[in-house]
C-alpha positions, 0 to 999 in steps of 0.5 A: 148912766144910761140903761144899755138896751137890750135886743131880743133875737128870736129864731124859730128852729134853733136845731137846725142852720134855717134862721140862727146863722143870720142871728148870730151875725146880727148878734156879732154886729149889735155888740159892736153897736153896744147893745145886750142882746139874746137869742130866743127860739124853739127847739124841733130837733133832738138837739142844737144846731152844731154851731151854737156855742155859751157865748151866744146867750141862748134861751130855748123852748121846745117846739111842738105842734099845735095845740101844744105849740100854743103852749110853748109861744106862752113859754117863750114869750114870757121870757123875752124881756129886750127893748127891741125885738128882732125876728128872723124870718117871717115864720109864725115861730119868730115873727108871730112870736114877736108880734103877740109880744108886740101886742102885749108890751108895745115893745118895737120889732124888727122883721129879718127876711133872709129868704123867701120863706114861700120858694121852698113850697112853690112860691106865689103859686102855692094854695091851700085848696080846703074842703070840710073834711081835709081841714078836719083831717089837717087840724084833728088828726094827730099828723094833720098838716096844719098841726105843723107851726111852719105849714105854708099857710101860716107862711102865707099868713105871716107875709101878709103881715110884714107891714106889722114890723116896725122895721123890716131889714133884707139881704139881697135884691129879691126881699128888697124888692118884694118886702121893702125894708133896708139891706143889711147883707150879710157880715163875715168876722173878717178878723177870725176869717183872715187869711194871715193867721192860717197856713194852707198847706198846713191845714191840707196836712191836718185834714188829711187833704196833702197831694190834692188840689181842693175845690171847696164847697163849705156848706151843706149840699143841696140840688139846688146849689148845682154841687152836681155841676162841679162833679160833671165839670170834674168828669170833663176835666178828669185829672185824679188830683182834682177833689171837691170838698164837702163840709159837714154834709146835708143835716136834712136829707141824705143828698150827700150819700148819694153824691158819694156814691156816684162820684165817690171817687171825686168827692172828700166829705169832711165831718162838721165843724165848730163854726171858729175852725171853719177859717182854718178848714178854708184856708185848706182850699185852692178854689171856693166853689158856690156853683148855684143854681137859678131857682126861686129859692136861690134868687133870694138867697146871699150864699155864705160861702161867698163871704167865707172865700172872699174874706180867706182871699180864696178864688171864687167860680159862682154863677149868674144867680140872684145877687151873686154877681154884685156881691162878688163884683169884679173879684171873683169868676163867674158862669151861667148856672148849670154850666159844668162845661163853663165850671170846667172851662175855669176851674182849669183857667185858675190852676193854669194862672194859680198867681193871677186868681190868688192876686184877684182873691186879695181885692176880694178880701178888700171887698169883703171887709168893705162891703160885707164885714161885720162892722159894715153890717153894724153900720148899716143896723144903726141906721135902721134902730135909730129910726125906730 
């Protein structure tokens, strides 16, 4: 009987969402293909990310910075023990960790780029301009910069050896292009994200959100997710049931305190849920907002909440940003980015023709489980570990 092969995710900050999101959708597609897989990572924060549960078979080190991050590498490269190894995300945390092991077991590994690691620092235009004394200030001083394991240096040096991987798969357009690799979008659990098996008006009752009309945003607020540009549409459209909901909140910054204390009178925040409620939490939305807007960061992005309202057959408005307009296809509405004028113009459009958007939700539902379900995720992992 033949040995089941065993395929190792590593993650390089499991105390956060950057990197363990799209590793537990990978690990949900490997299962379906019959693999055993783990996931492996570093620990930088007090804790875990909320979302992580027993079932994801986590082994965690703790994430220091150098020199004592050298340390922890050897940790955790010691307890990686897959056939196939599978990094997310070209950081020296993962990808490096990945490569070193590749180096000493000829083990293959897989590269997942998700996101361009460089936008959040400037992108092609970002330079390390050193001089004697600021590398010895960086590398000596307790707080230097290049003590940081994810310095854009070591971003910088880790892109240049995507070539390295085995195997490189992507998530939209943008990383396709810029790394190659084969796409495998991201995949929605169409089963637990089924809008049969919830009662809207139920769950509106049980968060609190009866007698509203809810825009929902399930995500954590960011600028750059134009979350702004809903609240100016709901200034322009000035109807008191009109509330935009946010899930959870930002876990990086306080954004979304300034968000309420500006439209506090627009905005119902939602603590942080276990990822096997949030179908429930959708189900509670009239409309899914994912209003991006058009950065480097988010042209290389496949935002969830896409797939989150797709699969719960919710009316989506989104923008003209990066992939968005293939992955919505013709099942969803769209705007230019920074539009709260055009945001307003459809938010209105849809309460008007509640049926009509509902009807067009269905087909987003069909295109989901077509095009972005986990099974159509495994699907398209065969073909990159058969080609191994």
């Amino acid at each position: 009987m033949m040995k089941k092969l065993k395929v190792s995710l590593l993650v390089w900050n499991l105390s956060t969402n950057d990197g363990f999101i799209r590793a537990s959708l990978l690990q949900k597609a490997l299962h379906q293909l019959g693999y055993d897989v783990e996931i492996l990572g570093f620990l930088f924060g007090k804790e875990l990310y909320g979302a992580i549960s027993a079932k994801n078979n986590i082994q965690v080190v703790e994430g220091q910075n150098y020199p004592a991050f050298f340390k922890s590498i050897s940790t955790l490269i010691k307890q990686i023990d897959g056939d196939i190894i599978y990094a997310i995300k070209p950081q020296p945390a993962s990808f490096g960790v990945g490569l070193l092991k590749k180096i000493f077991t000829k083990k293959p590994v897989i590269l997942d780029i998700d996101d361009w690691e460089m936008s959040w620092h400037g992108g092609d235009n970002w330079r390390y301009h050193p001089n004697p004394k600021k590398v010895a200030r960086d590398l000596l001083k307790n707080n230097g910069a290049l003590r940081t394991p994810n310095h854009p240096l070591y971003l910088k040096w880790m892109e240049g050896l995507v070539n390295k991987a085995n195997a490189i798969t992507v998530n939209t357009t943008f990383s396709q292009q810029r790394f190659g690799g084969i796409s495998v979008p991201n995949g929605k659990d169409t089963s637990l994200f089924d809008p049969a098996k919830y009662d809207s008006e139920a769950s509106r009752n049980r968060y609190g959100l009866s007698g509203y009309r809810i825009l929902m945003f399930p995500g954590a607020p960011r600028p750059y997710k134009g979350i702004e540009d809903v609240l100016m549409a709901l200034d322009i459209i000035n109807q008191p049931d009109l509330k935009l909901v946010i899930v959870g909140g930002s876990p990086y910054d306080n954004y979304d305190r300034e968000l309420m204390e500006k439209w506090e009178n627009r905005i119902i925040k939602l603590q942080k849920y276990p990822a096997d409620v949030m179908p429930d939490i959708v189900a509670a939305a009239h409309i899914i907002v994912v209003p991006q807007r058009d950065t480097p960061e988010t042209r290389a992005q496949f935002p969830l909440k896409l797939t989150d309202g797709m699969s719960m057959a919710k009316p989506i408005i989104s923008t003209r940003v990066g992939d968005i307009p293939e992955i919505l296809g013709d099942t969803g509405y769209l705007v230019e980015p920074a539009s709260p004028a055009q945001l307003a113009d459809k938010i209105q459009f849809i309460f008007d023709n509640l049926d009509v958007a509902n009807q067009l939700a269905q087909k987003a539902r069909e295109r989901c489980i077509e095009k972005y379900s986990i099974e159509a995720m495994a699907s398209s992992l065969n073909s990159v570990i058969t080609g191994l």
